[in-house]
N, C-alpha and C positions, 0 to 999 in steps of 0.2 A: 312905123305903126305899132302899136302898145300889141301885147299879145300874153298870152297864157303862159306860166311857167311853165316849166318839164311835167311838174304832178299838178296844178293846177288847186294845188295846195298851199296852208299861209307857211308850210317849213318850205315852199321855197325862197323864202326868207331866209339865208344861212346864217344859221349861228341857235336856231331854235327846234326843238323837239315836239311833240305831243302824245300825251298818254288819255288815255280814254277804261274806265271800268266802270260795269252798272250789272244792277240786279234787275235780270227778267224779272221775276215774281212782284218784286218792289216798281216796276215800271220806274226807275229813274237813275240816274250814273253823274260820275264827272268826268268834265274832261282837267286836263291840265300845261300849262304851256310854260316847259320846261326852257330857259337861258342857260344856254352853253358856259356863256358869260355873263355877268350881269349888264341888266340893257337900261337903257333911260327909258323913264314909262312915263307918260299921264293918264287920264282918264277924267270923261265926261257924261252926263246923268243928266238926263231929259225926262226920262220917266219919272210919273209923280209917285209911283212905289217901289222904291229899291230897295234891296238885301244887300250890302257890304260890309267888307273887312280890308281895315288897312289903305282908305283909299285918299282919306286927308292926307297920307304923306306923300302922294303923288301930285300935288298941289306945286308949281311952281317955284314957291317960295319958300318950301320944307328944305329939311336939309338931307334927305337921304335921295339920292340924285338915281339908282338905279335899282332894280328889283332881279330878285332870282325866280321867278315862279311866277305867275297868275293863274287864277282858278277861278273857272264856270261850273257850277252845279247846280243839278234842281235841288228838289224837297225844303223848299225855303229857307226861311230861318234855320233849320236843322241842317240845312247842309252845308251852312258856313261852317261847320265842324270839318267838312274837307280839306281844309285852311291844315289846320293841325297837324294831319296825316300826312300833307304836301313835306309839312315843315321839319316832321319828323324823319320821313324818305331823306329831302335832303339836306338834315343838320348830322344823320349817319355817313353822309359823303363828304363832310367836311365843308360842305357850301352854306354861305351865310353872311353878311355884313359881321365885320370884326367890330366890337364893342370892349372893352377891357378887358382882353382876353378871351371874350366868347365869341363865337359865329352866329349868330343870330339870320337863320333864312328870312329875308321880305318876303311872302307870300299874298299880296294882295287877291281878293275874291270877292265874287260876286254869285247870287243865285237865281234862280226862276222859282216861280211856283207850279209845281206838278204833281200836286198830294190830290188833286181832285182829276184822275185821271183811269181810274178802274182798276190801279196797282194798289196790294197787299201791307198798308201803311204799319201795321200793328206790329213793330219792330222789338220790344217792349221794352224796358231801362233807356235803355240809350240808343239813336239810331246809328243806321250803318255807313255813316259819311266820311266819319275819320279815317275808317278802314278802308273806303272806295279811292280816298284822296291817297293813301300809301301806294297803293296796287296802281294806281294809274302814274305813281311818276316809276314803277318799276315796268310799264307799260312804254313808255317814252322811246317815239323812235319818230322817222322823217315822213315813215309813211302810213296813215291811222285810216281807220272807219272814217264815213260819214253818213247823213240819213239818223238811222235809230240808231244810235251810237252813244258811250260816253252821258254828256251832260243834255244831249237831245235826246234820249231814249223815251222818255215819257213827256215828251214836249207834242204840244198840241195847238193850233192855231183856229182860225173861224171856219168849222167845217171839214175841216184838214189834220190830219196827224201834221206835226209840227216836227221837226230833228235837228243832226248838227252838221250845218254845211259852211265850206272852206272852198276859196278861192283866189289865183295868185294874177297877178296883173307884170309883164317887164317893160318899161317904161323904154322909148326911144334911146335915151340916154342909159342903159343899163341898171337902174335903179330896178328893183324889184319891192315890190306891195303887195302885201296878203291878207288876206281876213278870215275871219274864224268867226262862227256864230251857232249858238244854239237859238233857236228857234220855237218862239212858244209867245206870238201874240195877242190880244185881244181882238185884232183884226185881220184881214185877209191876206195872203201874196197872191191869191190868183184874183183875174179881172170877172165880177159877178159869179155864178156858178160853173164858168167856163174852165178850160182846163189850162189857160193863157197867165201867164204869171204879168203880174205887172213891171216886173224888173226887165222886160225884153227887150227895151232898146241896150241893152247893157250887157245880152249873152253874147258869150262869144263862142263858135263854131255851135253844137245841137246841145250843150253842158246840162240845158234843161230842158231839153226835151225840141229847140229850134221852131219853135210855134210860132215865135212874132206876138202880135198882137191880134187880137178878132176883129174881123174883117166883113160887117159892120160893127163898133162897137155894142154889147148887150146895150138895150134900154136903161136899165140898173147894174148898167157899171159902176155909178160912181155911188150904189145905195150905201148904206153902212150895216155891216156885219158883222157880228161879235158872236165871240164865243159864250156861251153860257152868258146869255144877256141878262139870266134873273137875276146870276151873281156875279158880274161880271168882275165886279171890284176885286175879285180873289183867288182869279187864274190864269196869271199871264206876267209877261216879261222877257223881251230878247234879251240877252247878253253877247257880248262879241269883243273881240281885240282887231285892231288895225296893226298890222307892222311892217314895219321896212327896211332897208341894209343901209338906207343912208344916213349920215349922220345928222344928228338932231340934238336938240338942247330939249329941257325939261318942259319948256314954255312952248317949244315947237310941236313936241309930242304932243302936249295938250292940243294946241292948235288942229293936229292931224286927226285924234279921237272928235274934235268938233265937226272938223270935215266927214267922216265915217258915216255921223249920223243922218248924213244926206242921204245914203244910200238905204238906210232906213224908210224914210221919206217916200222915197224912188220904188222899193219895194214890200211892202207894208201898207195898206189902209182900213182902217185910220193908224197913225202910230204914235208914239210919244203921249198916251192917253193918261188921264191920272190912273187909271187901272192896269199899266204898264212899269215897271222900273226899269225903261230903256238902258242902258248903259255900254259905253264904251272904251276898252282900255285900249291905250295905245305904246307900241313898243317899236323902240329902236336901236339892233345891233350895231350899227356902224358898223359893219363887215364889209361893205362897199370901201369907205375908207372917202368916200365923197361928202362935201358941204354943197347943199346945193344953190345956185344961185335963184333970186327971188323969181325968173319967169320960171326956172324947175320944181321951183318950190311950188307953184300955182297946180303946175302939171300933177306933180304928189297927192295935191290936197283934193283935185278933180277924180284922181283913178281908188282915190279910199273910198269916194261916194259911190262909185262904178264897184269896185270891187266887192265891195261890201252887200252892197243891190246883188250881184250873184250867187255871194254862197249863201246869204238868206234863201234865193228861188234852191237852191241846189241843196240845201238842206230839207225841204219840203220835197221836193224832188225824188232825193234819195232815200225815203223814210219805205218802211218796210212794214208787214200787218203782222200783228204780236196777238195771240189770245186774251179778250177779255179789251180789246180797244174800243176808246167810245164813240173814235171818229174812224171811217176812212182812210186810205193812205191816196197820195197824187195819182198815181199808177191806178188806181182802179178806176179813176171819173171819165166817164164819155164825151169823145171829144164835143163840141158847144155846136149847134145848129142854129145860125141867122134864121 
């Protein structure tokens, strides 16, 4: 039976780190997910509004087969500039793709929007992302935040504070799957106003709170709820990495980040909305040292959907009330009465 890592974290993935820094005041951070060694990555984008850097070369058919870094942060556009900070941390450590002599770090990233969230945007020349991307890979270790943390600190969902939640899946076979997500969509993870996440067939032991599902379902469960629906088009976006110790090719990692976004799906309604930039990297250490064969391979592709489904709920979850919020956090809503 599949079951929880040690930390129920995606470093228990071995061979990967995470740094996480954010500015209270600015309500928004990065996180960062630091390669031991460089891993085989793809990544897939369902969302009709993305923020990226670097992510054409995780295509298949490119020629740069593995990445040292990936980066989640909010403050949109602007905090693609976390990219730089990652790459400067670690082009001082001597980490990088060798090019003619230079190292050159992959740093592939992605962002959310959270400038429309009650934090102190007015940064002025330049914002503070480069400097957030540095300090979070000097931050890098096995055991990190989640909730209001990192690149979920100013993450906000339909009704809900939004955050950064991580969750590790060990496979019958010893494979280990993790996932990593900030948190910030256009639509729900809890069922109606209830306090029931809709990722529950998928928790394992109480991780979020052991609710189940409501028991009758609300009337308007399946209504649609969005965040700031007057402008909805301009505040929202999960981001997340899928990873695993088994070995994978460039094509298969893609494949796996395709799998992930089921758990999207699974947790989230509505998801993948044009007012979303869904996105998902995926990464593989081979630290297991196994190829898996094609019904394992199925097993993988099924526990990224699952996985993934929980630390979305567990990032919502785990989020925490910051002065000056414009939503609620999970922990305060009463439980649902049929």
């Amino acid at each position: 039976m599949d079951r929880a890592g040690p930390r129920n974290l995606i470093t228990d993935v071995a061979g990967l780190k995470i740094g996480n820094a954010a500015d209270a005041g600015l309500k928004s951070g990065v996180t960062v997910v630091v390669c031991e060694e460089p891993a085989v990555a793809g990544v897939q984008i369902l969302g009709g509004a993305p923020g990226t850097r670097e992510t054409d070369l995780l295509e298949p058919h490119n020629s740069v087969q593995a990445v040292n870094a990936l980066v989640l942060a909010g403050g949109s556009a602007f905090g693609l500039d976390a990219a730089s900070g990652v790459q400067a941390a670690l082009r001082e450590q001597g980490i990088g793709f060798e090019v003619g002599g230079f190292r050159v770090p992959i740093v592939p990233a992605a962002i959310l929007f959270d400038l429309r969230n009650g934090g102190d945007k007015q940064w002025g020349r330049f914002p503070p992302y480069r400097e957030l991307g540095y300090q979070a890979v000097a931050d890098a270790g096995t055991d990190f935040a989640i909730g209001t943390a990192g690149a979920g600190t100013g993450a906000l969902s339909a009704g809900l504070k939004g955050g950064l939640g991580s969750a590790s899946t060990v496979l019958a076979n010893g494979i280990t799957i993790g996932a990593l997500a900030a948190v910030n969509p256009t639509g729900s993870v809890t069922i109606g106003r209830s306090r029931h996440f809709w990722a529950a067939p998928f928790e394992i032991g109480d991780e979020f709170g052991g609710l189940g599902h409501p028991s009758p379902m609300p009337a308007d469960a399946t209504k649609v709820r969005l965040k700031f629906r007057d402008k909805a088009e301009l505040a929202n976006t999960t981001i997340a990495v899928i990873a695993t110790d088994a070995v994978l090719t460039k094509a298969e990692a893609k494949r796996l980040a395709i799998a992930a976004h089921d758990g999207f799906a699974r947790a989230i309604w509505p998801a993948h909305t044009p007012a979303d930039g869904d996105l998902v990297f995926a990464l593989a250490t081979g630290r297991s040292g196994k190829v898996l064969a094609a019904d394992e391979a199925i097993d993988l592709y099924a526990a990224a959907g699952a996985t993934m489904a929980r630390a979305i709920a567990r990032g919502v979850f785990a989020a925490t009330p910051a002065e000056g919020d414009l939503f609620p956090v999970w922990s305060s809503r009463t439980a649902w009465k049929p």
